[in-house]
N, CA, C and O of each residue as an XYZ file, in Angstrom:
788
protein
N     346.388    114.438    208.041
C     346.861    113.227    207.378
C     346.199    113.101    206.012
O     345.029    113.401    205.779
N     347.068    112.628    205.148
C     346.281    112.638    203.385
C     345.222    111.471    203.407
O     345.181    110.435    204.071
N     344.590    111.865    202.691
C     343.419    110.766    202.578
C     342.933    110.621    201.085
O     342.210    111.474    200.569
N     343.469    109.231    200.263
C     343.148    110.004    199.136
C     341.976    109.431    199.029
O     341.475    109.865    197.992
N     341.030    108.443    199.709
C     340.003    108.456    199.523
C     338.723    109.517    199.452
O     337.642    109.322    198.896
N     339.157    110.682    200.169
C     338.465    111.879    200.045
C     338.970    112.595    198.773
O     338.228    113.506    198.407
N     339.566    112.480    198.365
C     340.087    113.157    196.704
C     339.295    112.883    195.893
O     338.782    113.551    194.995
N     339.116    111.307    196.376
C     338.386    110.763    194.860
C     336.820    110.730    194.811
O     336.082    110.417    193.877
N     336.560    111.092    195.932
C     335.372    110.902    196.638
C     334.598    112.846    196.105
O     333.723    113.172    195.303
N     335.289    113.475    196.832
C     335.034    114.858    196.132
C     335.079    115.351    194.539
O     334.231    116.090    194.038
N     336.394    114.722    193.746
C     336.726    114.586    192.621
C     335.300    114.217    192.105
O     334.609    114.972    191.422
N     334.946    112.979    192.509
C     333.749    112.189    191.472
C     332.346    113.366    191.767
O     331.320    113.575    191.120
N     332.697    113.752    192.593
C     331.235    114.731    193.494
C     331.324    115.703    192.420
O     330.406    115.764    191.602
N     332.504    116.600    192.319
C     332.572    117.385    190.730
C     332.140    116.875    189.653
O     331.142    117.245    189.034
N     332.930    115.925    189.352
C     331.968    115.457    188.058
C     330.723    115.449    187.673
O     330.246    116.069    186.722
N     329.911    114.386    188.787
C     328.873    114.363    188.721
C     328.090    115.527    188.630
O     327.105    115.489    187.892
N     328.433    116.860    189.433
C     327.302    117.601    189.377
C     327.612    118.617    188.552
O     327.058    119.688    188.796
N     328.641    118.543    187.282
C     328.667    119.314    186.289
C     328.828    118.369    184.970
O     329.219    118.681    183.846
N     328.396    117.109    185.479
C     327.527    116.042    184.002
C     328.797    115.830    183.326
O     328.400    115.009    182.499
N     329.938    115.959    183.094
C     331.371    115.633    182.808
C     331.705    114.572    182.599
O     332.363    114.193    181.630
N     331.310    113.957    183.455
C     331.823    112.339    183.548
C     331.443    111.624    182.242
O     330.304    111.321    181.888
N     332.266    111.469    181.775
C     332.248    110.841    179.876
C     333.014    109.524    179.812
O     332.388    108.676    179.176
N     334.354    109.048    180.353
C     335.108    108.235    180.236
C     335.981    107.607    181.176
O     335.395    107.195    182.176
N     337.081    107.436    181.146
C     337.837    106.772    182.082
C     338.163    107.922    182.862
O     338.070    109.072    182.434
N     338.581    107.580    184.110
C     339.631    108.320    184.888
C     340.818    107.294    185.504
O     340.827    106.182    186.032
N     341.872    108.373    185.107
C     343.251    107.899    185.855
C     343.689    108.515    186.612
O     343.477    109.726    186.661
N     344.519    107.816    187.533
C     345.123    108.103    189.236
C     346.379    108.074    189.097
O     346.871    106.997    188.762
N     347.297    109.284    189.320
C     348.626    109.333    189.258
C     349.012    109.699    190.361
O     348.362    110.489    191.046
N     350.245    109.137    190.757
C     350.687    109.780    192.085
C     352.296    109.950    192.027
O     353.148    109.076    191.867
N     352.483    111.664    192.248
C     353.816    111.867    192.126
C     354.996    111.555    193.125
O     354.912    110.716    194.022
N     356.016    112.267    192.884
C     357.328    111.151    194.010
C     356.595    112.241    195.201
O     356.359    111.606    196.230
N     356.187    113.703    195.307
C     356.298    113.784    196.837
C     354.453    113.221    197.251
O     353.731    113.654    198.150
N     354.229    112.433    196.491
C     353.082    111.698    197.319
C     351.658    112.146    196.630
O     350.646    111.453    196.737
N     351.705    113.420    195.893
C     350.750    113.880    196.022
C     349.947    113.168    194.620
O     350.456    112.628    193.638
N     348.604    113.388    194.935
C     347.959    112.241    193.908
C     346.871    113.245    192.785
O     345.932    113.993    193.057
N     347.476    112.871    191.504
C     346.254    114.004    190.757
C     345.407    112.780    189.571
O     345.724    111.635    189.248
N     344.211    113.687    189.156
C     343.153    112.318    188.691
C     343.141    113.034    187.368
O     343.507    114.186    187.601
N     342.938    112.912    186.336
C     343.045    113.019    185.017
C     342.011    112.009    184.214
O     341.510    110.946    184.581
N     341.859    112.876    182.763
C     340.575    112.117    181.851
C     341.841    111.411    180.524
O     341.725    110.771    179.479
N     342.980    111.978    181.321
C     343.921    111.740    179.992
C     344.955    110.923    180.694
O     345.472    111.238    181.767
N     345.284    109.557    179.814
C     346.567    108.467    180.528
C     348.081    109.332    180.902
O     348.501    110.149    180.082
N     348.369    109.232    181.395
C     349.879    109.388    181.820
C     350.746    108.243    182.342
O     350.317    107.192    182.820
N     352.075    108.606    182.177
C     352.583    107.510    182.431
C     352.823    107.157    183.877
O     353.056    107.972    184.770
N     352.724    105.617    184.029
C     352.565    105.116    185.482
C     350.923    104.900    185.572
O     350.301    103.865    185.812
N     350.441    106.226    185.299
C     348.583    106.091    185.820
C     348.105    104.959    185.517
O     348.286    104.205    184.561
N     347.441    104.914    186.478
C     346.063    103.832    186.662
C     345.120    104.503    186.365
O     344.763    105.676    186.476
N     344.561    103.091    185.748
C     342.632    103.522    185.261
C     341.664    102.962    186.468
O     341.593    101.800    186.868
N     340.998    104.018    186.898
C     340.100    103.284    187.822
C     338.648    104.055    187.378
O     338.450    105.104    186.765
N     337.359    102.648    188.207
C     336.522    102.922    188.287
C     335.733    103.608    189.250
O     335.704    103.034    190.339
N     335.072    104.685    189.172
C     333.904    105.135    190.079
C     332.338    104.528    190.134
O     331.523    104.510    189.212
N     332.216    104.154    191.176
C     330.960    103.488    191.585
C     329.572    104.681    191.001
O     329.725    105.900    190.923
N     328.610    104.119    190.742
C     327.385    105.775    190.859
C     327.170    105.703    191.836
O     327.225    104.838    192.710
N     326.811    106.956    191.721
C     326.181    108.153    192.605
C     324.675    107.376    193.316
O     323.917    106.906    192.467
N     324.352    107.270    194.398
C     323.513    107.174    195.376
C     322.472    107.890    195.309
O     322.430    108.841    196.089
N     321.423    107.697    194.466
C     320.238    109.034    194.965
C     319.027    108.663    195.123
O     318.565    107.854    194.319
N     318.175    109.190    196.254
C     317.475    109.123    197.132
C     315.720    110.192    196.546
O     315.608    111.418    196.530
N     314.625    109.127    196.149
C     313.701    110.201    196.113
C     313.375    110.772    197.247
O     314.100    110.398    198.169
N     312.574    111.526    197.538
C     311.939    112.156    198.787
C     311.236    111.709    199.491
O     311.215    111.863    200.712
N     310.385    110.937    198.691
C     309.560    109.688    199.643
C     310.976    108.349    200.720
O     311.087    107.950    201.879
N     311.710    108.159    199.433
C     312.388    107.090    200.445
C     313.059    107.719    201.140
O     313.123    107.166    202.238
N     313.783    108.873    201.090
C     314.820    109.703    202.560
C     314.068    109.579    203.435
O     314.512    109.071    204.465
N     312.371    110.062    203.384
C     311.351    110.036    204.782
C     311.231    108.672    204.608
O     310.032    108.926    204.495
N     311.283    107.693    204.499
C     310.959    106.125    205.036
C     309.425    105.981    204.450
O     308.701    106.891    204.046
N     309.164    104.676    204.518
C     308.183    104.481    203.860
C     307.433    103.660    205.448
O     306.810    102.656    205.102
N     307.405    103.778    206.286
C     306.910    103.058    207.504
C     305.656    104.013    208.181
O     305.765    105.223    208.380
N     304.614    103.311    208.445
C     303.551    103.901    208.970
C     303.257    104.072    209.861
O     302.165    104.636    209.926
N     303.949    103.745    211.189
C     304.264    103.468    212.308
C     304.859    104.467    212.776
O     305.755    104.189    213.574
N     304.617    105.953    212.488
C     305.343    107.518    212.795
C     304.196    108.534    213.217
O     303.013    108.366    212.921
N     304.518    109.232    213.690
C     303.651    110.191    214.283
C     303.459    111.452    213.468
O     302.587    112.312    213.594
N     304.515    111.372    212.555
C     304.631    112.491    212.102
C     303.551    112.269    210.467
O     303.667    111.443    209.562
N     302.562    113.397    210.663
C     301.357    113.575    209.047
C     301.900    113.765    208.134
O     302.761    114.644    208.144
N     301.616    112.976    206.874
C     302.159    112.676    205.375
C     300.830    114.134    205.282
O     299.678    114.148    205.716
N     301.784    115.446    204.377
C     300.630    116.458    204.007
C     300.661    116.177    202.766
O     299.956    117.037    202.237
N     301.214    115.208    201.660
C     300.731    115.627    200.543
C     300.301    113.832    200.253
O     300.657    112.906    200.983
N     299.778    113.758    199.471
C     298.832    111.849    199.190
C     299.482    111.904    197.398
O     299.759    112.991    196.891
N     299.586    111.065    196.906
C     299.435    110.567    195.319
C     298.284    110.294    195.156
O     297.886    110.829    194.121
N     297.473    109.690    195.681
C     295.580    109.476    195.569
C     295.537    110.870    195.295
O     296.046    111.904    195.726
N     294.603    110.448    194.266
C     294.010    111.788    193.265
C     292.957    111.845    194.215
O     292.830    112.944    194.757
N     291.965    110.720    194.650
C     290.725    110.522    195.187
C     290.603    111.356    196.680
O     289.662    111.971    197.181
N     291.886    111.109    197.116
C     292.228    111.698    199.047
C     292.717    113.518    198.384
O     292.956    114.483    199.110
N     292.738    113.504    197.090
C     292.950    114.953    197.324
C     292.516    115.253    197.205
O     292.894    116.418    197.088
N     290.820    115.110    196.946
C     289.708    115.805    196.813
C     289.466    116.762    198.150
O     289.163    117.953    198.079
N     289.719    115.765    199.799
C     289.743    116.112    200.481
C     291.176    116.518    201.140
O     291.624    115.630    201.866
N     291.997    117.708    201.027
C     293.454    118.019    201.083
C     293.803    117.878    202.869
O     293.135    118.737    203.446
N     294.335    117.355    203.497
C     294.849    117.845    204.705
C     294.347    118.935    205.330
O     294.006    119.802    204.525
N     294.124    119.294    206.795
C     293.516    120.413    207.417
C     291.679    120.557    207.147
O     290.893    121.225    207.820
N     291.425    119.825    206.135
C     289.772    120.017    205.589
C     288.991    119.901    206.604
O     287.935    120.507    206.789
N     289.693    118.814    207.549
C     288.621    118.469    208.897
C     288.540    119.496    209.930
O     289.278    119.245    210.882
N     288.174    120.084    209.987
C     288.063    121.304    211.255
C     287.827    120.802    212.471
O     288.663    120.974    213.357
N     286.864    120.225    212.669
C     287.062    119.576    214.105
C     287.978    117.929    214.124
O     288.133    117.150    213.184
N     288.218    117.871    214.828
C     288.957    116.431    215.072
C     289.855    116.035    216.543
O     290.996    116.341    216.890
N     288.897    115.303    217.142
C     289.492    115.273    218.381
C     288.536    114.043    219.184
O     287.327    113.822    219.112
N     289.804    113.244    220.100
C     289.334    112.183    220.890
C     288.412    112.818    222.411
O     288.802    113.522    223.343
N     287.263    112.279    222.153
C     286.275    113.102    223.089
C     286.156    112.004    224.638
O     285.757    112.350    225.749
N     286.709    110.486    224.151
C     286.584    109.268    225.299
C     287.366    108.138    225.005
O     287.286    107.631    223.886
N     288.121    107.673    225.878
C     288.266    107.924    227.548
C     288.919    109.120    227.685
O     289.464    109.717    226.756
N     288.868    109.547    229.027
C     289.296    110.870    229.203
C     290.497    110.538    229.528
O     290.850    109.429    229.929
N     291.510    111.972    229.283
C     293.122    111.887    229.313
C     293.259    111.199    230.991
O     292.323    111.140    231.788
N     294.785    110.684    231.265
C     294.959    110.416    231.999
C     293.924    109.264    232.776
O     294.083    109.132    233.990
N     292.860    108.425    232.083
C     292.265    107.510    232.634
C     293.019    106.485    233.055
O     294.144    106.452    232.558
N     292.682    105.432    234.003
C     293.119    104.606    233.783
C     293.018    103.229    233.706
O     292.693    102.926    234.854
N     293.102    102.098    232.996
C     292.087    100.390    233.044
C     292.413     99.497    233.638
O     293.338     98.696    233.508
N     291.523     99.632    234.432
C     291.267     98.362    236.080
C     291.728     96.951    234.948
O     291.671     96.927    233.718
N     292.138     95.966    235.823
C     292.774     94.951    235.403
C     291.705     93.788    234.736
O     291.860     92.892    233.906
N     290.749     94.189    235.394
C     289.751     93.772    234.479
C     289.446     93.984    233.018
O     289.078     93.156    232.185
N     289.652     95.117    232.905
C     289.621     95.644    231.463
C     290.732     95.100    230.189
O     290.909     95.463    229.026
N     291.242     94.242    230.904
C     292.539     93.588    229.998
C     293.055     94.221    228.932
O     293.214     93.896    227.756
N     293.363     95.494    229.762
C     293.684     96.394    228.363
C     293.134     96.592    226.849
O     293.643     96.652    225.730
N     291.767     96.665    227.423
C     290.982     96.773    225.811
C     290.178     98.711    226.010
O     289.786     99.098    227.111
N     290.146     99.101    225.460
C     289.328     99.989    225.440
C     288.535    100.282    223.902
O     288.685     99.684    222.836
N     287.633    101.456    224.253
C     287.260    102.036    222.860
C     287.437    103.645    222.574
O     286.805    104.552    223.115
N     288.607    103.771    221.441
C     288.766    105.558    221.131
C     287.458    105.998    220.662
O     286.907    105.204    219.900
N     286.638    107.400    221.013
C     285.452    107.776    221.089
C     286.174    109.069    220.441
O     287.045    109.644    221.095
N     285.675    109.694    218.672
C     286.257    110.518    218.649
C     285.086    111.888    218.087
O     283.924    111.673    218.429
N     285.270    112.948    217.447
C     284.592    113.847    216.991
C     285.251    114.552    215.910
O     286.350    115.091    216.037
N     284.392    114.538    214.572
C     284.905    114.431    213.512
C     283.990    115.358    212.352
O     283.162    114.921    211.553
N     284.451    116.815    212.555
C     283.737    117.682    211.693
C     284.608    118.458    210.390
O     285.577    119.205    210.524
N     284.124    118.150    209.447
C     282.350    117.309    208.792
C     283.227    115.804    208.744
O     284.412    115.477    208.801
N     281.960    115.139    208.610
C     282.134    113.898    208.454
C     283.362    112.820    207.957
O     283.964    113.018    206.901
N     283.583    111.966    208.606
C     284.627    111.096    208.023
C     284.424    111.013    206.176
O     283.360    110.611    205.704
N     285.482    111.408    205.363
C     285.171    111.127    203.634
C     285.364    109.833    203.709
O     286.528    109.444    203.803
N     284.406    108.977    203.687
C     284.701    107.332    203.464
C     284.914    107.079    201.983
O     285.774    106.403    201.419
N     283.872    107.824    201.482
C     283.601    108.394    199.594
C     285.041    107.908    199.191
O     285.241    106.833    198.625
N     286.251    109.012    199.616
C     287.530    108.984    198.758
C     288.484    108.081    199.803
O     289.707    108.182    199.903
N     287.695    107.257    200.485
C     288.654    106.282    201.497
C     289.256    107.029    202.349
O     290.440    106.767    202.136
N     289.224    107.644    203.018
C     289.213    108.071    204.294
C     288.583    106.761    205.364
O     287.662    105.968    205.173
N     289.626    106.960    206.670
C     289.510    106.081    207.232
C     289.929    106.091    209.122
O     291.087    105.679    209.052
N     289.748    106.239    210.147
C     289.975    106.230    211.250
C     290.884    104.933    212.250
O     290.531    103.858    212.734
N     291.693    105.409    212.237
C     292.733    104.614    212.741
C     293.449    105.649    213.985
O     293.124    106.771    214.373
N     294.875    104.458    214.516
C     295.096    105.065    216.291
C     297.071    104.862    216.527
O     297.874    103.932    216.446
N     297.115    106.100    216.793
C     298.907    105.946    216.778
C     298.428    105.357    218.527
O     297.590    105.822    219.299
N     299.477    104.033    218.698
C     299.641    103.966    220.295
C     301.391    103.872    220.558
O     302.327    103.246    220.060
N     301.235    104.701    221.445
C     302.986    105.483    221.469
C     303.829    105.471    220.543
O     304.926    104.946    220.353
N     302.985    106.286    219.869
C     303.383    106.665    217.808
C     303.694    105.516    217.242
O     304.718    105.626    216.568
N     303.306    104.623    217.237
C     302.616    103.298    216.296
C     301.743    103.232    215.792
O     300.704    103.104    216.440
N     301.719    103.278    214.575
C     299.746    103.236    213.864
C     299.024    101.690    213.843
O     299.494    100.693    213.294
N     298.238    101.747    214.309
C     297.824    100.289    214.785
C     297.769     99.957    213.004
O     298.049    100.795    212.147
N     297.309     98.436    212.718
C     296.831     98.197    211.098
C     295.542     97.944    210.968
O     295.200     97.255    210.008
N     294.360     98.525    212.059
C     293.107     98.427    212.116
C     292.751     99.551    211.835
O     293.229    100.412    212.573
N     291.786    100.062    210.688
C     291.228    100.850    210.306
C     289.558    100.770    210.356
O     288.978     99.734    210.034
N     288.745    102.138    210.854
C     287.957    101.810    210.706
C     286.503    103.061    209.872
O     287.034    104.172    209.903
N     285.430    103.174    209.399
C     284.552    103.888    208.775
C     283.993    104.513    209.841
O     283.598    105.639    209.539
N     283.801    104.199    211.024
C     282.965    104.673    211.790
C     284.007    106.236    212.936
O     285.218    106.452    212.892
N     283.094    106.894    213.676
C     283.900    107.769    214.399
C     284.711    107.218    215.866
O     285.310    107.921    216.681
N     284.529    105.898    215.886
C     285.046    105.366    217.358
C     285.675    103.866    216.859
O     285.140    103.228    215.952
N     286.865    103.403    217.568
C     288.071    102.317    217.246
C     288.406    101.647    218.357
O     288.914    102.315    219.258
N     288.223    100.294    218.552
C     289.296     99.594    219.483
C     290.407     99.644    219.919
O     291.264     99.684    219.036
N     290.661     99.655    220.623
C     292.057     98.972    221.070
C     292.146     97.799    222.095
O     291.618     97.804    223.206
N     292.843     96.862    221.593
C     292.789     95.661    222.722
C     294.464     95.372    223.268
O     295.621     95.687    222.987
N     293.860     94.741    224.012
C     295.580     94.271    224.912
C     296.407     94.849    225.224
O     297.486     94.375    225.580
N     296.032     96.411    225.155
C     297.234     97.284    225.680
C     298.469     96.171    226.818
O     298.064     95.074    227.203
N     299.805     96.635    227.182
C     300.331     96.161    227.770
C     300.771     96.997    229.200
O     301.315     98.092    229.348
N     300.426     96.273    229.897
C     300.498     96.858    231.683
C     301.350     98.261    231.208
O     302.258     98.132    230.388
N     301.018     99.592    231.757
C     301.737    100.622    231.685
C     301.208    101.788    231.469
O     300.090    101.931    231.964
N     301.682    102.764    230.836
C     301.230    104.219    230.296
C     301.657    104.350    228.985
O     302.782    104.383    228.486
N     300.209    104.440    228.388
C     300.877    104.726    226.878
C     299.956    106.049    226.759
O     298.997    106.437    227.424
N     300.715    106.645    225.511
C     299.697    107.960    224.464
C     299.259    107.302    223.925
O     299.682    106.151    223.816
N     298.208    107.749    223.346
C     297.171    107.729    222.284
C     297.191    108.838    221.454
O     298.042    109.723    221.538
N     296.133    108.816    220.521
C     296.296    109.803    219.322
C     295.326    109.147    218.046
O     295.848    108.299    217.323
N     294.176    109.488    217.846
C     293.510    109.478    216.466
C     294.346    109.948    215.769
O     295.116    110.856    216.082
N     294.250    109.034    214.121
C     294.383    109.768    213.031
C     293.632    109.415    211.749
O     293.203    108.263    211.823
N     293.352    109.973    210.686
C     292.679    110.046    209.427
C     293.554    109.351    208.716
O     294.689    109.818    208.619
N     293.237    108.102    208.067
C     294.060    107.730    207.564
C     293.821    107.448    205.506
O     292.857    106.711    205.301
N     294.331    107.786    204.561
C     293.806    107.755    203.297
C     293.913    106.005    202.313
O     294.645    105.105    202.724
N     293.410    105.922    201.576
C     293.534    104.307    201.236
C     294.114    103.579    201.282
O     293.757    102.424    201.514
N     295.863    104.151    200.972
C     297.296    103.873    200.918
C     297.328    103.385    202.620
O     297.989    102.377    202.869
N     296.919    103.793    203.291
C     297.219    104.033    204.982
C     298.012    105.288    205.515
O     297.962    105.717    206.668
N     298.710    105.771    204.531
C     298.970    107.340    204.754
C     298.097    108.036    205.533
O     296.885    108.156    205.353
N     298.851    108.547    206.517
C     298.136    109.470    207.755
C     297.901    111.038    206.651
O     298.594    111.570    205.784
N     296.616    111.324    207.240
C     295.887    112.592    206.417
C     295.630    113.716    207.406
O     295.512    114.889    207.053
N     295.539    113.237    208.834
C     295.166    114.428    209.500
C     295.379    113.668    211.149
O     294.902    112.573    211.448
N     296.060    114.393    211.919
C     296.063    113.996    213.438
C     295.049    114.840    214.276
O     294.696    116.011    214.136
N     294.699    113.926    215.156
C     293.458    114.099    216.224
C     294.077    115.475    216.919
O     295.258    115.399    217.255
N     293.237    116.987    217.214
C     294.052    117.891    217.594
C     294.463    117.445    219.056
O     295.417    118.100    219.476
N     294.056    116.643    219.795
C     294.713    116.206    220.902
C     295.173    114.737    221.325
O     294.485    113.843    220.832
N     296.042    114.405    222.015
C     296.046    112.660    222.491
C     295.783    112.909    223.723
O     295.408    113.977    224.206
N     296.071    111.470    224.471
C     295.552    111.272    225.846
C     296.399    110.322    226.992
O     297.359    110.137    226.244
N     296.573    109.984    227.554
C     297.480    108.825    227.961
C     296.525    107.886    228.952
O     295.602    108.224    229.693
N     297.015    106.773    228.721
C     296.284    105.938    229.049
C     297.221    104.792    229.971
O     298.147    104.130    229.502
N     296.533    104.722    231.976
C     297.362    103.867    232.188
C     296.787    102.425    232.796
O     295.976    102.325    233.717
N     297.316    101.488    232.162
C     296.977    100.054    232.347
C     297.443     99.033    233.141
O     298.578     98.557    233.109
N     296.653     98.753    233.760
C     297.002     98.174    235.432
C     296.302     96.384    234.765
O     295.241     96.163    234.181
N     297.669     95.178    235.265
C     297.744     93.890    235.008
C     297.374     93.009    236.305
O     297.639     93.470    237.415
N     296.841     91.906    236.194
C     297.263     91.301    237.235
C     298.645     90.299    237.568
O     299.088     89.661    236.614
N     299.233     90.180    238.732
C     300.538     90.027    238.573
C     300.633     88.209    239.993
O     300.212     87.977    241.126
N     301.234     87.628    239.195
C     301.080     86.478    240.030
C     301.688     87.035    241.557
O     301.249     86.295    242.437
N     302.436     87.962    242.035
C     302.757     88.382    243.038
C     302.420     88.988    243.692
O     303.005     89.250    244.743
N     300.857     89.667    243.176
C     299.811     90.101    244.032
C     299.315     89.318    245.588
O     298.936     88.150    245.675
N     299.413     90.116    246.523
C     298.883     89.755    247.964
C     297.957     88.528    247.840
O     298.211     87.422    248.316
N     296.905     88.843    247.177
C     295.473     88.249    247.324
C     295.564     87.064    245.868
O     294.607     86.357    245.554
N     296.549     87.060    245.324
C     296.888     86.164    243.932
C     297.382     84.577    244.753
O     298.543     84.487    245.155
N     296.331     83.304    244.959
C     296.770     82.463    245.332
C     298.171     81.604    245.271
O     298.769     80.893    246.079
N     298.483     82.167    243.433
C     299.478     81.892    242.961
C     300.824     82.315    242.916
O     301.829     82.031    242.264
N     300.405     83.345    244.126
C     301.793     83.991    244.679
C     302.714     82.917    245.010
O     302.352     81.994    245.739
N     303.978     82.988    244.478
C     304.987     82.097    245.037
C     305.293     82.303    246.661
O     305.469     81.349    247.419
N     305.334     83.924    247.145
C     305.922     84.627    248.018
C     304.957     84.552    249.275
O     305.222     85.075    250.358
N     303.471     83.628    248.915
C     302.764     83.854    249.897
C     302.894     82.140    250.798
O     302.303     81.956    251.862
């Protein structure tokens, strides 16, 4: 089926990417239907406009959200490139151990315990922060170990990461861990406030 919205749509795609586009374009369409676009009036033609072109730097196609799992390898901080991505050789969550899991008491708080060779660069803002089920928390911290509070009843991953001034992730923890969190539930046996009891 004809579509002349794809004509004009490809048409303008030529233009654009051989810099052409100087002036008007007109839309003619002959008796058996068929439609041709021209820089020059003819009779009957219409003058129409083309919208611009859509373009996308590289930063905004990848999103600008920090809340991804996936490591930004290159920084605009001149200061974070002192120290480039990969610099950290060791890097890894040493506590709680994988697969732990927090008694209901623990109200879903814990503390990430990590190991960090050579040293955290605080110097060029470097900073220790925590994807929780690839969410980057917005708590950053100088030291080698981080909170987490209120987890919510369940199993989540974890995951250190290095984070640079911007909050741009610089380097991921070579391992995560999962972590599962046990609530108390008004429908517990021994919960006075059981409706069911």
């Amino acid at each position: 089926m004809f579509n002349p919205m794809r004509y004009l749509l490809l048409f303008s795609l030529i233009l654009a990417s051989h810099s052409v586009f100087a002036g008007a374009i007109y839309k003619s369409t002959a008796p058996d239907g068929s439609i041709t676009f021209s820089d020059n009036p003819t009779d009957g033609a219409k003058e129409i406009t083309l919208k611009p072109i859509t373009t996308f730097s590289a930063k905004e196609a990848a999103g600008k959200s920090k809340a991804t799992s996936t490591p930004a390898t290159t920084s605009a901080d001149p200061q974070a490139a002192d120290t480039p991505p990969g610099n950290y050789k060791k890097f890894t969550i040493t506590s709680p151990a994988n697969d732990t899991t927090l008694q209901t008491g623990d109200a879903g708080n814990t503390t990430i315990q990590t190991t960090v060779e050579p040293a955290l660069n605080v110097k060029n803002g470097h900073r220790l922060s925590v994807l929780v089920d690839g969410t980057q928390l917005d708590r950053v911290t100088s030291s080698s170990s981080i909170s987490i509070n209120n987890l919510d009843r369940g199993t989540h991953s974890i995951r250190a990461v290095i984070v640079n001034k911007s909050g741009d992730i610089v380097q991921l923890s070579s391992n995560s861990i999962t972590l599962h969190v046990q609530r108390a539930t008004i429908f517990g046996p021994s919960n006075p406030r059981n409706p069911r009891r």
